[in-house]
C-alpha positions in Angstrom: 41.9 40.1 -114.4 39.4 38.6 -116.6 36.4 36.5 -115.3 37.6 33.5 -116.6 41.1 34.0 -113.9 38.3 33.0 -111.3 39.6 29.8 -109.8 37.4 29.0 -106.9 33.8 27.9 -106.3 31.2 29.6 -106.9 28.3 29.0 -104.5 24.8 30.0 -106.6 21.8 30.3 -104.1 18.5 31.2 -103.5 14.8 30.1 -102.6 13.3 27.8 -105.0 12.6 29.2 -108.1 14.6 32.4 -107.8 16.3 31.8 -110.8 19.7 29.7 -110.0 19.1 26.5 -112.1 19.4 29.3 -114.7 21.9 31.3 -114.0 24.1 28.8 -112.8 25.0 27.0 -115.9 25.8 30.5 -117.5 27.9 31.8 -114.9 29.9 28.7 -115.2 30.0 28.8 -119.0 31.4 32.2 -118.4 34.0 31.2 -115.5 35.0 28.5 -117.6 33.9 26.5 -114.3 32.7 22.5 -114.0 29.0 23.3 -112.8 27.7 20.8 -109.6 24.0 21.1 -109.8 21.9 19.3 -107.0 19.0 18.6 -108.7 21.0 17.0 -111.2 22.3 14.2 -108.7 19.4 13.8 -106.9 17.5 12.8 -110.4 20.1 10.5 -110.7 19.2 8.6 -107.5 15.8 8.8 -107.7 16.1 6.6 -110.7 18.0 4.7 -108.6 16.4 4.5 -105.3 13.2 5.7 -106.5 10.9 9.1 -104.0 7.3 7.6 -103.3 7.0 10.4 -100.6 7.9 13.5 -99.5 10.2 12.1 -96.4 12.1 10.5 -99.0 12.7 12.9 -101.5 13.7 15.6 -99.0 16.8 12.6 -97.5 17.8 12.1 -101.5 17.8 16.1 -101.6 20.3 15.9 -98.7 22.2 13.3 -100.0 22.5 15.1 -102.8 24.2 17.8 -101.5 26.6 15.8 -99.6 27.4 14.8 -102.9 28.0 18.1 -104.4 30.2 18.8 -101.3 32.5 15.8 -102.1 32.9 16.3 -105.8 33.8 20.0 -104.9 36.8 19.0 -102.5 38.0 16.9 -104.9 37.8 18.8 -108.4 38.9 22.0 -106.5 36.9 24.4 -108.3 33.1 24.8 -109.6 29.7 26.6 -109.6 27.5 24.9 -107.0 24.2 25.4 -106.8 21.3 24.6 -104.8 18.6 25.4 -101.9 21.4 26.1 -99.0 20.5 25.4 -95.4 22.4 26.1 -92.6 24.0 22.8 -92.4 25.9 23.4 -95.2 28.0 26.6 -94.3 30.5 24.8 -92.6 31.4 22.1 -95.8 31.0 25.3 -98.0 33.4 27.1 -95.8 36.1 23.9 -95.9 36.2 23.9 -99.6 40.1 23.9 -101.0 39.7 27.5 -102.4 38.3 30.9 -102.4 34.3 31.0 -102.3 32.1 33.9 -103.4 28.1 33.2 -103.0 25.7 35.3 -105.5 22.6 35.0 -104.0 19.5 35.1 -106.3 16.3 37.5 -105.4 13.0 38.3 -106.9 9.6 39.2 -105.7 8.0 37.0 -103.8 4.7 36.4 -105.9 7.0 35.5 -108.7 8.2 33.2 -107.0 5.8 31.4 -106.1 4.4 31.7 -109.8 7.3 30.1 -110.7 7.2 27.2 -108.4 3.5 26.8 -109.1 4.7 26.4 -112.8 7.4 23.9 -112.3 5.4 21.8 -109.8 2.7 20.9 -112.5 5.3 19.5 -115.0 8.7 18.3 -112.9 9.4 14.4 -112.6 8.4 12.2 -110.1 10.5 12.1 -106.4 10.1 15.5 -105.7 6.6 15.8 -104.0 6.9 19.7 -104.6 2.6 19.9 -104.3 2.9 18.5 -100.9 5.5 20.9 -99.4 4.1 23.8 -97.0 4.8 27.5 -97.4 6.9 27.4 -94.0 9.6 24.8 -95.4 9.5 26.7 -99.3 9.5 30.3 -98.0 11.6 30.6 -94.9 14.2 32.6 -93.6 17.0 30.5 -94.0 16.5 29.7 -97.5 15.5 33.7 -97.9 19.2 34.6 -97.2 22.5 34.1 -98.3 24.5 31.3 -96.6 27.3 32.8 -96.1 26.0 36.1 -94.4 25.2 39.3 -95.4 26.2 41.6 -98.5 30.0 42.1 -98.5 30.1 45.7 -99.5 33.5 47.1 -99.0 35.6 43.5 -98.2 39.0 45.7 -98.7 38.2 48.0 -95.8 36.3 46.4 -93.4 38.6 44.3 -90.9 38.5 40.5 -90.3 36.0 39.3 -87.7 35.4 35.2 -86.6 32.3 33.4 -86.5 33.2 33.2 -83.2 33.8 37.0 -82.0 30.6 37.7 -84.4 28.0 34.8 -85.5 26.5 37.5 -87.9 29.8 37.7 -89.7 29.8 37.0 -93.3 32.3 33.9 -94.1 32.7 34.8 -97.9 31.5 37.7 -100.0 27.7 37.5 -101.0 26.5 39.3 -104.3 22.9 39.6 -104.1 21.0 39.5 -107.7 17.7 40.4 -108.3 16.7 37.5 -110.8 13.3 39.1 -111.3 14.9 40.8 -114.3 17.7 39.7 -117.0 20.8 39.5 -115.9 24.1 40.4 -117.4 26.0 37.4 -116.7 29.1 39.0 -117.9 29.0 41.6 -115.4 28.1 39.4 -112.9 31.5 37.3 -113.6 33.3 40.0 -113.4 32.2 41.4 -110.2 32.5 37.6 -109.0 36.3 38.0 -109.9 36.8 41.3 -108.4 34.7 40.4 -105.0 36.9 37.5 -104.6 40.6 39.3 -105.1 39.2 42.3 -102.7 38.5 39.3 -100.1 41.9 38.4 -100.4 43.5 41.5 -100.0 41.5 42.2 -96.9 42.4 38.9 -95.6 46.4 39.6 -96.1 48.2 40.8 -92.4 
């Protein structure tokens, strides 16, 4: 099956600055995939609605995403990407098709070098200066949304939320964004993760 057989969503995440406003709109050149990029709508409504302040930009952020969520039910297939919170496992879960989450990782001084980098020239309504280590660097962002690493989907049998709230809801491929990645490969394995989900999922 080639990468491009993929028909499904794609959920790209990561802390800010790990890379996925990168990688995401190569992966979905290489899926052949519509990408939904957060930061790209909430741009769009700042110039709207304009950010003065940071309570502001953080409920256009969310908004944002809602947005995402809602072009993703309808278009029934895409690379989303974005800073996940918890909140959004469930919507992510209710999308109209198979979902496989690469997760993006690096060392944590990079990136914060990155963010440092991208605070001193991004556009206004994102307040990024004013935001506190605790809300950039915490443990939800720090993990995948769906759960942990799916690493043998084909064998390992079907658990619930609700029997297991540690139970992965979709296969997670974690990439360490630190160094190149071979976006190729990576499509490939997104293809393969999501057919051995669906074998295990078969009765």
């Amino acid at each position: 099956m080639s990468p491009a057989a993929f028909r499904g969503f794609v959920v790209v995440s990561g802390a800010p600055a790990s890379g996925k406003s990168t990688l995401a709109p190569a992966l979905a050149a290489e899926l052949d995939l519509p990408l939904l990029a957060k930061d790209v709508v909430k741009d769009a409504l700042v110039d709207v609605l304009g950010a003065p302040d940071l309570p502001r930009s953080r409920e256009l952020g969310r908004a944002a995403v809602q947005v995402l969520f809602a072009v993703a039910a309808t278009s029934g297939l895409a690379v989303l990407e974005s800073v996940w919170h918890g909140y959004a496992r469930a919507p992510l879960a209710a999308l109209p098709g198979p979902v496989v989450e690469v997760f993006c990782r690096c060392d944590p001084d990079v990136l914060r070098t990155r963010f440092a980098a991208r605070a001193a020239s991004r556009g206004a309504g994102y307040h990024d200066r004013e935001r506190t280590a605790a809300e950039l660097w915490n443990g939800e962002v720090g993990s995948p949304v769906g759960g942990g690493p799916l690493e043998s989907p084909a064998s390992t049998p079907q658990r619930s939320a609700a029997e297991d709230p540690g139970w992965r809801h979709w296969p997670v491929l974690e990439i360490d964004t630190g160094v190149a990645v071979d976006v190729p490969a990576l499509a490939r394995g997104i293809t393969a993760a999501a057919g051995q989900a669906s074998t295990a999922a078969r009765p």
